[in-house]
GUPARO-59823 format. One record per atom (N, C-alpha, C): atom name; x, y, z; residue number from 1. Coordinates in nm, 3 decimals, padded with zeros to 5 digits. Layout:
BEGIN
<CA <X Y Z> NUM>
...
END
This chain:
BEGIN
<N <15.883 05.681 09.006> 1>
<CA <15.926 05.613 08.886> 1>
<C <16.030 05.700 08.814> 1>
<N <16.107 05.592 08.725> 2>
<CA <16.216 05.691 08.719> 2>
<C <16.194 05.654 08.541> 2>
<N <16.250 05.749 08.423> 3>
<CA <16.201 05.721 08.282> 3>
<C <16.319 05.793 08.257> 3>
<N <16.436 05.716 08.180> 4>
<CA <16.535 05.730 08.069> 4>
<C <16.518 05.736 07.922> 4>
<N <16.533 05.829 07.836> 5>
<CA <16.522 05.821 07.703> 5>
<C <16.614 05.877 07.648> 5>
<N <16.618 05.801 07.539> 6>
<CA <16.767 05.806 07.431> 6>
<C <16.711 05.855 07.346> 6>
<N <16.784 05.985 07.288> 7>
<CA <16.682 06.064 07.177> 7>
<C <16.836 06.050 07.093> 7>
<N <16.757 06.041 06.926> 8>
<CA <16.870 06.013 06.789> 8>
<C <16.995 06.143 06.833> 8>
<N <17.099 06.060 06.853> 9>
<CA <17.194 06.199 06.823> 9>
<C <17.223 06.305 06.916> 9>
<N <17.147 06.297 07.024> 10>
<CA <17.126 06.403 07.098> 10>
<C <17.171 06.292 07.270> 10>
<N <17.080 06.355 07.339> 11>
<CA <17.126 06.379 07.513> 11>
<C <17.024 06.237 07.577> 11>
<N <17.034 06.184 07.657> 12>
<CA <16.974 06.090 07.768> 12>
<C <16.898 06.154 07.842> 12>
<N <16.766 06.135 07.870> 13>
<CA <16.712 06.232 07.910> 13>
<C <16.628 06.155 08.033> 13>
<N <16.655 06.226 08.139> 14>
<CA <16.584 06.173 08.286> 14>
<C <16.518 06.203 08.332> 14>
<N <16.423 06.162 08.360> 15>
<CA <16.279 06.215 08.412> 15>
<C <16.249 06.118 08.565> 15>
<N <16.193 06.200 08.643> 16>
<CA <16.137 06.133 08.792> 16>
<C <16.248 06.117 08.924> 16>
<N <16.252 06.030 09.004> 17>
<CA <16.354 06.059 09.086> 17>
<C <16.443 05.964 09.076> 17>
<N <16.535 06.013 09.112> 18>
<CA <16.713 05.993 09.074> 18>
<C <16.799 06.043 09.139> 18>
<N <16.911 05.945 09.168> 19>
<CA <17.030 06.036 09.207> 19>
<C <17.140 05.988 09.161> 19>
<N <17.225 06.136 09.115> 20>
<CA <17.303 06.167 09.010> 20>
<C <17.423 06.099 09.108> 20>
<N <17.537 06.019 09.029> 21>
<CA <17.654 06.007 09.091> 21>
<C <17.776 05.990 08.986> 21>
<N <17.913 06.035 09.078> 22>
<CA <17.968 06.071 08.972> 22>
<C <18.054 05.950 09.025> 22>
<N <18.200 05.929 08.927> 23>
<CA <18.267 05.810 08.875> 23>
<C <18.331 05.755 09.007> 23>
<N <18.306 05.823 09.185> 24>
<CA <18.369 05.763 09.233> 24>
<C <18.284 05.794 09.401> 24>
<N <18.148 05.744 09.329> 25>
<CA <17.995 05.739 09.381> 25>
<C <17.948 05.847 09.481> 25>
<N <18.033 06.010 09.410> 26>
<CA <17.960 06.122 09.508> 26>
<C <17.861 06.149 09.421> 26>
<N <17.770 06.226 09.518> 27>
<CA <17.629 06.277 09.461> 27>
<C <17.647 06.361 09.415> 27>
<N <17.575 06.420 09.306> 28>
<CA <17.633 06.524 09.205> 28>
<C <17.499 06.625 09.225> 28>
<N <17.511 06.743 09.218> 29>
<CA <17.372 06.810 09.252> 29>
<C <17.297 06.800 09.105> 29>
<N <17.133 06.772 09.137> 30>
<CA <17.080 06.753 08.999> 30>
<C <16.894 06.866 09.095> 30>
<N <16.938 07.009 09.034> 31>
<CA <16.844 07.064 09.107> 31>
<C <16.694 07.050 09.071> 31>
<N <16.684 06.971 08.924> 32>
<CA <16.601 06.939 08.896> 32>
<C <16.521 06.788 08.868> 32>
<N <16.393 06.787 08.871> 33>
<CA <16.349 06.632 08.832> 33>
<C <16.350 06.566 08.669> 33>
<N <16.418 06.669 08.591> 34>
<CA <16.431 06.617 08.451> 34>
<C <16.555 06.677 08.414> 34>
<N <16.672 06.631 08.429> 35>
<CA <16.817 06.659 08.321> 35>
<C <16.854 06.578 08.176> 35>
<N <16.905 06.611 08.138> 36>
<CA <16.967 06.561 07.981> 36>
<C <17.130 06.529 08.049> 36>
<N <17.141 06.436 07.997> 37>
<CA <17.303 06.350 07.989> 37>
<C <17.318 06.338 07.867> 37>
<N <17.504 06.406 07.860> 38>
<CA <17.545 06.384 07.732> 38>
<C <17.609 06.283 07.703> 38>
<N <17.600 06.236 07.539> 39>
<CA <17.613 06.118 07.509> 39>
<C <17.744 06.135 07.361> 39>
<N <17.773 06.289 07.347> 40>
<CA <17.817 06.324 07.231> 40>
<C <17.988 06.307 07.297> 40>
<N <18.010 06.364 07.456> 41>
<CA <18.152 06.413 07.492> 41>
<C <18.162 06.574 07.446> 41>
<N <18.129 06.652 07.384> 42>
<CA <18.149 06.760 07.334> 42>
<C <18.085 06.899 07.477> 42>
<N <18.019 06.838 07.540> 43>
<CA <17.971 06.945 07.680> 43>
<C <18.086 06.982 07.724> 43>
<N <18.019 07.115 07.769> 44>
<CA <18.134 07.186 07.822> 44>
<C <18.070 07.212 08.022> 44>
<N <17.960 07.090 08.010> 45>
<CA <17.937 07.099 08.174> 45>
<C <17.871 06.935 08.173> 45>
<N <18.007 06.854 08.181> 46>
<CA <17.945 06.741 08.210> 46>
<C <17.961 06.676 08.330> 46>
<N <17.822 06.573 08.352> 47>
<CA <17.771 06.504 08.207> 47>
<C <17.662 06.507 08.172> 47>
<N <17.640 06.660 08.208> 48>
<CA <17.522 06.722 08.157> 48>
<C <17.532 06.755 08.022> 48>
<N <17.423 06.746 07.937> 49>
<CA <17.406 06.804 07.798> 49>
<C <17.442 06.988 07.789> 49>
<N <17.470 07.014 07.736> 50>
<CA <17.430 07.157 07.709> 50>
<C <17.405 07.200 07.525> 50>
<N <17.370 07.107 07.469> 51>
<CA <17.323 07.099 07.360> 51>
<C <17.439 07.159 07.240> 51>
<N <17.512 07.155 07.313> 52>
<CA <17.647 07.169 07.185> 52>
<C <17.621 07.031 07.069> 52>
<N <17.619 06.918 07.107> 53>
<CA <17.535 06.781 06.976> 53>
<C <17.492 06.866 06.913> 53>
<N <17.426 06.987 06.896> 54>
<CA <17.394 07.013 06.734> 54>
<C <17.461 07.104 06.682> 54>
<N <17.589 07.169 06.731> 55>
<CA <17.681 07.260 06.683> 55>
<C <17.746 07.145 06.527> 55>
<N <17.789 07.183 06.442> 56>
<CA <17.904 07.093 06.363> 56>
<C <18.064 07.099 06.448> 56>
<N <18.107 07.023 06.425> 57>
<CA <18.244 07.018 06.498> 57>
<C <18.344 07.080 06.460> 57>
<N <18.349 07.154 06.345> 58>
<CA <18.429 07.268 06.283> 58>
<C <18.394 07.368 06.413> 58>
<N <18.269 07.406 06.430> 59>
<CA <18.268 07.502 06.508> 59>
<C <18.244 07.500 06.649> 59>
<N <18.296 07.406 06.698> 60>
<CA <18.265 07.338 06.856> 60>
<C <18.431 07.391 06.873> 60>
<N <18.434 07.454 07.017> 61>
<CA <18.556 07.489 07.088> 61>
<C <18.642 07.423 07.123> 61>
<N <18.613 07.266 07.198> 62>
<CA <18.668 07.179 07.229> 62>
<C <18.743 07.073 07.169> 62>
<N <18.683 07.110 07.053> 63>
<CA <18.713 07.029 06.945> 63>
<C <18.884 06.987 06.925> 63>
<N <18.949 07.122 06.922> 64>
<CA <19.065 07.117 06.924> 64>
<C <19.158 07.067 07.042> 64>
<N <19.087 07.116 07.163> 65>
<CA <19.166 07.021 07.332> 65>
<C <19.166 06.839 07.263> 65>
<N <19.120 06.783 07.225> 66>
<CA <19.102 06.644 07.196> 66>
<C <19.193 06.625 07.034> 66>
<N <19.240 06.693 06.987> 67>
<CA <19.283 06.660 06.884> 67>
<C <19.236 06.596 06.781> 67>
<N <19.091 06.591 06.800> 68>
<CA <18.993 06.568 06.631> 68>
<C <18.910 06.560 06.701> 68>
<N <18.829 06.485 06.610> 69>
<CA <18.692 06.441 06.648> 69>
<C <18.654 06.382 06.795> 69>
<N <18.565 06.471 06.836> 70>
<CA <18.519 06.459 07.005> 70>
<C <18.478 06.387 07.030> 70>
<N <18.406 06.313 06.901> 71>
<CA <18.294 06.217 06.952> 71>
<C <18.357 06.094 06.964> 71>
<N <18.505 06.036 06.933> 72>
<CA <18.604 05.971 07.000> 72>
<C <18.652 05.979 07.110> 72>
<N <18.620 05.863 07.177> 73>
<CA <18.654 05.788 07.322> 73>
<C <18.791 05.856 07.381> 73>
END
């Protein structure tokens, strides 16, 4: 069984078995049975979470490659 959860603000979180694929259907290594997917854009290893969502965006690195606000498409 496989269990997705959307936590406020934060990461997608996967639990059970799964396989990870990326935008042009290769398998992506997922060495574990529970990852977080980010949902912010602000990771700096995606589309994995790495919990930057709770940095403020003044002080997020990336911030500036995108020319404002990250959390724009």
């Amino acid at each position: 069984m496989t269990e997705i959860r959307a936590y406020p603000d934060g990461p997608l979180l996967v639990r059970g078995d799964f396989e990870l694929l990326d935008e042009t259907g290769d398998p992506l290594p997922a060495a574990r049975r529970t990852i977080a997917l980010c949902r912010c854009g602000r990771t700096a290893i995606p589309p994995l979470c790495d919990g930057t969502h709770t940095l403020p965006l003044s002080q997020h690195p990336r911030v500036g490659d995108r020319g404002g606000d990250a959390r724009k498409g």
